[in-house]
C-alpha positions as CSV (number, residue, x, y, z in Angstrom):
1,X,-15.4,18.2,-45.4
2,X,-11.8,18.7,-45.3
3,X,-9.3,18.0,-42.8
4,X,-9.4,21.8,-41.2
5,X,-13.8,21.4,-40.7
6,X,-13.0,17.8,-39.2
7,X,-10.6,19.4,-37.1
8,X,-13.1,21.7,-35.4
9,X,-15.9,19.6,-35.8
10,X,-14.7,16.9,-34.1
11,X,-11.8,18.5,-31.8
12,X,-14.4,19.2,-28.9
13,X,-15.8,15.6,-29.3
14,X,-12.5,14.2,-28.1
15,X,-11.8,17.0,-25.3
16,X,-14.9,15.7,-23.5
17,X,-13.9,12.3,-22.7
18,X,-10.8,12.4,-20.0
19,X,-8.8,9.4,-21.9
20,X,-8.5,11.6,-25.0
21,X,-8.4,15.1,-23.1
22,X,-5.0,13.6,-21.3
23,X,-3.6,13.8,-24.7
24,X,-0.9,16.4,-25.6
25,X,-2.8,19.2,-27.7
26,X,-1.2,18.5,-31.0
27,X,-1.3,15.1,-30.9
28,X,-5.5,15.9,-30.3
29,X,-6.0,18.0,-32.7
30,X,-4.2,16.0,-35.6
31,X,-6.4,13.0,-34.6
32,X,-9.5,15.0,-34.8
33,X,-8.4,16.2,-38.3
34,X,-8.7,12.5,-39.3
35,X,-12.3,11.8,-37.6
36,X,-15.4,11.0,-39.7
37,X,-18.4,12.0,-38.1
38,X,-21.6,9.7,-37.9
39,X,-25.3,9.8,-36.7
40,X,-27.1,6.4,-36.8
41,X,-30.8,5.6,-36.2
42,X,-31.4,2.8,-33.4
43,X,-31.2,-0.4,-34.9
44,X,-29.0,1.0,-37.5
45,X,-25.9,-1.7,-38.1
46,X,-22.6,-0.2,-37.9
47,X,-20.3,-3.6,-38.4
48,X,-21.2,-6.8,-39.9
49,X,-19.0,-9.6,-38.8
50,X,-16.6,-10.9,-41.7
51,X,-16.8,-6.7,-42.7
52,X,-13.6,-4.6,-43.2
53,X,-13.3,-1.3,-41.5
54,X,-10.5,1.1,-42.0
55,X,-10.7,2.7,-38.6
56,X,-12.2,3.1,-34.5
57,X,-15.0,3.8,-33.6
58,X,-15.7,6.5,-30.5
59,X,-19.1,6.5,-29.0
60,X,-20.2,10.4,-29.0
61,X,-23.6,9.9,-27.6
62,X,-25.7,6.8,-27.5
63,X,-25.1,2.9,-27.3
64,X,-23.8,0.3,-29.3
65,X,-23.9,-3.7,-28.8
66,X,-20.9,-5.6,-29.7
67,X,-22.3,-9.7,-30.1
68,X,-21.6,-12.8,-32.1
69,X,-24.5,-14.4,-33.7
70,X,-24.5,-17.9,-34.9
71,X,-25.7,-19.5,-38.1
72,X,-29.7,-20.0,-36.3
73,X,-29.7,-16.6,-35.2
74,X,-28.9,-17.1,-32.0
75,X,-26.9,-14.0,-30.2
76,X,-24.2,-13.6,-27.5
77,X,-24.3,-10.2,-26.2
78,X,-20.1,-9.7,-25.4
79,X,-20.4,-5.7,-24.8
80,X,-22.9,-2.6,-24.6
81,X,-20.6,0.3,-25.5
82,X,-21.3,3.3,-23.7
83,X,-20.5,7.1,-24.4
84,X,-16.2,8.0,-24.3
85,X,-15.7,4.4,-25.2
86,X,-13.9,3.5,-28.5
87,X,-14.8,-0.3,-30.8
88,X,-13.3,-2.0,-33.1
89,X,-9.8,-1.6,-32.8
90,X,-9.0,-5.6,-33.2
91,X,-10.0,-5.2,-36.9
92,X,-8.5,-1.7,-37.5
93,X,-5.2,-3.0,-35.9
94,X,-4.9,-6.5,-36.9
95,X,-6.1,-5.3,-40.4
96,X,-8.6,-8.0,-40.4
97,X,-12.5,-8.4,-40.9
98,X,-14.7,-7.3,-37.9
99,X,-15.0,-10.3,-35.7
100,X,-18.1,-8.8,-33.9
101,X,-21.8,-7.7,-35.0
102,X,-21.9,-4.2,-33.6
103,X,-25.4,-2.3,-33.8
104,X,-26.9,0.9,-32.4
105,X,-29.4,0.2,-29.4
106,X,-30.8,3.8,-29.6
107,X,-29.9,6.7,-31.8
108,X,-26.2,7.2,-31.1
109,X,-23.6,9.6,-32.8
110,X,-20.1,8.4,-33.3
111,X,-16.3,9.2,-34.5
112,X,-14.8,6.9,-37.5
113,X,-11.1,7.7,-36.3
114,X,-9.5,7.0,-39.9
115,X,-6.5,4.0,-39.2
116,X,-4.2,5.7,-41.8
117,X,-4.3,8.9,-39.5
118,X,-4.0,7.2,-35.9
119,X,-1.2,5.1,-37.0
120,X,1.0,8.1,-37.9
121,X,-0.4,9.9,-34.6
122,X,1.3,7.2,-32.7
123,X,4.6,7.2,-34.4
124,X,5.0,11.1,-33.9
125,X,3.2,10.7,-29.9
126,X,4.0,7.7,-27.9
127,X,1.0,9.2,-25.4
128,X,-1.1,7.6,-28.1
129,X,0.6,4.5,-28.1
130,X,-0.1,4.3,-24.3
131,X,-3.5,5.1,-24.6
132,X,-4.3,2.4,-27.0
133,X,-2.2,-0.1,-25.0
134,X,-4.6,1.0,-22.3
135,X,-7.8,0.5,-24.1
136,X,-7.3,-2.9,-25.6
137,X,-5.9,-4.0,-21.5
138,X,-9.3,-3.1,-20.6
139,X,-10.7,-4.6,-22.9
140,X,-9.1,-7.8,-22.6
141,X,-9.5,-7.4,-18.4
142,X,-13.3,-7.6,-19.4
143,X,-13.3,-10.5,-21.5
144,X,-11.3,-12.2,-18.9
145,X,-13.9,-11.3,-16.0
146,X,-16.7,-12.3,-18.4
147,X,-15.3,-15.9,-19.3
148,X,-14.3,-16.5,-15.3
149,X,-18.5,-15.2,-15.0
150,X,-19.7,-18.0,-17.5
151,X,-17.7,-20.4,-16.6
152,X,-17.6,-20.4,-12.6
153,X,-20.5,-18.0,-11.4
154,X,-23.7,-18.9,-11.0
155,X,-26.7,-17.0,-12.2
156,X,-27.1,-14.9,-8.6
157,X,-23.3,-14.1,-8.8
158,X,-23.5,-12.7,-11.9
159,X,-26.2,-10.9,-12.1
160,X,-24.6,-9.2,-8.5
161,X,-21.7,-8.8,-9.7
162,X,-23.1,-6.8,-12.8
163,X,-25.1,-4.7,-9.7
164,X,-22.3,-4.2,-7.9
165,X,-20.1,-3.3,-11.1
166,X,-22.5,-0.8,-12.6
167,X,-23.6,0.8,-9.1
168,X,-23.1,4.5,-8.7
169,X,-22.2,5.4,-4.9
170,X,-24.3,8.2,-3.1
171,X,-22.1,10.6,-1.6
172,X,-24.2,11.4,1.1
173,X,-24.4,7.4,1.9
174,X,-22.0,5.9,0.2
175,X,-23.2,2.4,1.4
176,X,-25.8,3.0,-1.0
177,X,-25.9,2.9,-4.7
178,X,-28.1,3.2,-7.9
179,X,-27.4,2.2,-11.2
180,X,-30.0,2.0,-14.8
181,X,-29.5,-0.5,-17.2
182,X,-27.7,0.3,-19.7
183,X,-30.1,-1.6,-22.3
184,X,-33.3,-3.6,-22.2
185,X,-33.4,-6.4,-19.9
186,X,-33.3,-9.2,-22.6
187,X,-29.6,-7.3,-24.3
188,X,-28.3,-6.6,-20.2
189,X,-29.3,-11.1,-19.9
190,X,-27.7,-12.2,-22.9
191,X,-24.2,-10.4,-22.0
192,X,-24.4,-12.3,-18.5
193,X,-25.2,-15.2,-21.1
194,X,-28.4,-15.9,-19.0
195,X,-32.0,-15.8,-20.6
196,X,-34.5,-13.2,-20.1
197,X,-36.4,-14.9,-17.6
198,X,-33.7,-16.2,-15.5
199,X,-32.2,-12.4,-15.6
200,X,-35.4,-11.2,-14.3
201,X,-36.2,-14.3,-11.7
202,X,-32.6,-13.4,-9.5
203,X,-33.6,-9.7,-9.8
204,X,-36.6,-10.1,-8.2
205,X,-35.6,-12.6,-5.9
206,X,-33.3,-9.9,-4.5
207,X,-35.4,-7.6,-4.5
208,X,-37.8,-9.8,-2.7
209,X,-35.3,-10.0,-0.1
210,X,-34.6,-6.1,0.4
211,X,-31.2,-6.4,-0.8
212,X,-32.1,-3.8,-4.1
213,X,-35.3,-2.0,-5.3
214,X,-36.5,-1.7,-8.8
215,X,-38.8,0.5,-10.6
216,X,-38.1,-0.6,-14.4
217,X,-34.6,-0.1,-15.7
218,X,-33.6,1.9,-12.4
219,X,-32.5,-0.5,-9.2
220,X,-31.5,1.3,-6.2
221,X,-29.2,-0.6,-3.7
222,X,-29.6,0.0,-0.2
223,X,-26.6,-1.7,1.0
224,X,-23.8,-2.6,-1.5
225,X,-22.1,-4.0,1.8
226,X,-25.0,-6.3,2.4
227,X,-25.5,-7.4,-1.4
228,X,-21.6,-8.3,-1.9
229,X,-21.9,-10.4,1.3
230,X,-25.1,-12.2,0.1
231,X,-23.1,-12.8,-2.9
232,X,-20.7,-14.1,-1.4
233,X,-22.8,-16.6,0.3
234,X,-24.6,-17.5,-2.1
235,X,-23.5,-21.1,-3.3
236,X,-23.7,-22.2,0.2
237,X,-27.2,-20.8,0.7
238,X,-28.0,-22.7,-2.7
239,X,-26.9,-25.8,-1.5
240,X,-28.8,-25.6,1.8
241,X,-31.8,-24.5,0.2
242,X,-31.7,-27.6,-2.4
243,X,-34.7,-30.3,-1.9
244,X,-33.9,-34.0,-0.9
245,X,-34.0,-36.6,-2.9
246,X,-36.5,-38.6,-2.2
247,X,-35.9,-42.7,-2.2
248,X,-37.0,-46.0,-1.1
249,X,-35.5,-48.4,1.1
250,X,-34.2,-50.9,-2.0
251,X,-32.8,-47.9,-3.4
252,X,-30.7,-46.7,-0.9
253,X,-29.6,-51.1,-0.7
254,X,-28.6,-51.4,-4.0
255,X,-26.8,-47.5,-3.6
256,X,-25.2,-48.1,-0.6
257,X,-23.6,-51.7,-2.3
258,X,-22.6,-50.1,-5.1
259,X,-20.6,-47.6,-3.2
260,X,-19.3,-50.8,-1.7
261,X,-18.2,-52.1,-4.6
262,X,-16.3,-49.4,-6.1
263,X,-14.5,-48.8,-2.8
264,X,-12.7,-52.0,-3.2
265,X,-11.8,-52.0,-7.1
266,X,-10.8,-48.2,-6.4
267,X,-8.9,-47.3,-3.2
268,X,-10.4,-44.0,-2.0
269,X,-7.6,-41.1,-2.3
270,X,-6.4,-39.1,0.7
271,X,-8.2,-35.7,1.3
272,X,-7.2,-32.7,-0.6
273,X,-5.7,-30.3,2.0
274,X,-8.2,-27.7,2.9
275,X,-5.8,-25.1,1.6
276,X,-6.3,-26.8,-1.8
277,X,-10.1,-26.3,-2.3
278,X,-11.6,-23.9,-4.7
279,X,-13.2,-20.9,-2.5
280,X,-16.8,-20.5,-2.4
281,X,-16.6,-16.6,-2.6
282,X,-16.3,-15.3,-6.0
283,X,-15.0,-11.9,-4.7
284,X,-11.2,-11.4,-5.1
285,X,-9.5,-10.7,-1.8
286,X,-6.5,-8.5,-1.7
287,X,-3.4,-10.5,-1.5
288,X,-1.8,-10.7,2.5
């Protein structure tokens, strides 16, 4: 196919997705001229990682997980790419193997936007330039939220804040939502870094509390309002919720003398001021 087929082949392709339709037209229709068009089956691997590739990708139609696998086989989920995205840009730009293991989760189609071609469309259109600059921000805003997820959520936080993330307003009530998975349960887990069973424990136990219904991959919210203030409450509502430890009389002695002890090797330090602690709520509030 030369570049006047990929031209009209692919030219429509970009029109639908807003990011590229934005473009000026000449700018879009040279990039189209430089596209490769691809239909995988599911399962079908498009990037190995430690495997060059000499361009972007552009989700037509389908999905795509982006993970890291270690040497035992074990797999971190990082991204399910959904239609209008774009992948692999650090290795096209960087001009370095693909860092990622990226496969198809159901038949997808997809652009190969050849590098050779997009670099020259951004020398002649800084409109490019500016959209890439605003695809690898996102992209490094969502690796940001995901480490601040792993590192200081909890399991119920996460898996709300994936809820509340994903939801899908109802105009008529827009207090309510609905949102599908965007993949099977154990895929949607794994980029929460959860397991399966622990993904599927919280979901229940909120929907066991009214806050969302679920009938398989489709969860309807009937209140985001009341779900992001559960969230909210959460770690407190942990904490009250935890059992007592149970001990004896000679325990709590010897505890209590240890305490004691320390004490007076190690002066206790003055109280952080309250302004100082971490907040319990892992929503952002808008700054005064």
């Amino acid at each position: 196919m030369n570049a006047i087929d990929r031209e009209k082949s692919c030219l429509p392709l970009l029109e639908s997705t807003p990011a590229f339709a934005a473009l000026p037209s000449a700018a879009l229709r040279y990039l189209a001229a430089g596209c490769h068009r691809r239909s995988v089956r599911r399962g079908k691997v498009l990037c190995e990682r430690g495997q060059p590739i000499d361009g972007i990708y552009f989700l037509v139609d389908g999905r795509v997980k982006l993970s890291i696998l270690s040497r035992d086989g074990a797999e971190r989920v990082l991204d399910i790419v959904l239609p209008g995205r774009t992948f692999g840009e650090i290795s096209a730009f960087l001009e370095r193997p693909c860092p990622l293991h990226a496969e198809a989760l159901v038949d997808s189609s997809l652009l190969l936007i050849d590098m050779e071609r997009l670099r020259d469309t951004i020398s002649r259109w800084p409109a490019v330039a500016n959209l890439m600059l605003v695809i690898l921000a996102h992209r490094a805003e969502h690796l940001i939220i995901d480490l601040e997820a792993c590192c200081l959520h909890s399991a119920a936080q996460r898996v709300a804040g994936l809820l509340l993330r994903e939801a899908v307003a109802d105009p008529r009530r827009p207090d309510s939502a609905r949102l599908t998975l965007p993949a099977a349960k154990t895929v949607v887990a794994s980029s929460l870094n959860l397991s399966a069973e622990t993904f599927s424990r919280e979901l229940h136990g909120l929907a066991n509390r009214g806050f969302i219904e679920i009938e398989r991959r489709e969860i309807r919210i009937p209140s985001l309002d009341r779900l992001r203030a559960d969230a909210c409450r959460e770690p407190l509502a942990a904490r009250a919720h935890k059992p007592p430890t149970s001990i004896d009389a000679d325990q709590a002695t010897r505890a209590s003398t240890d305490i004691l002890e320390q004490n007076q090797d190690h002066p206790a330090q003055p109280p952080i001021p309250s302004s100082e602690h971490p907040r319990d709520c892992w929503i952002k509030q808008p700054p005064d």
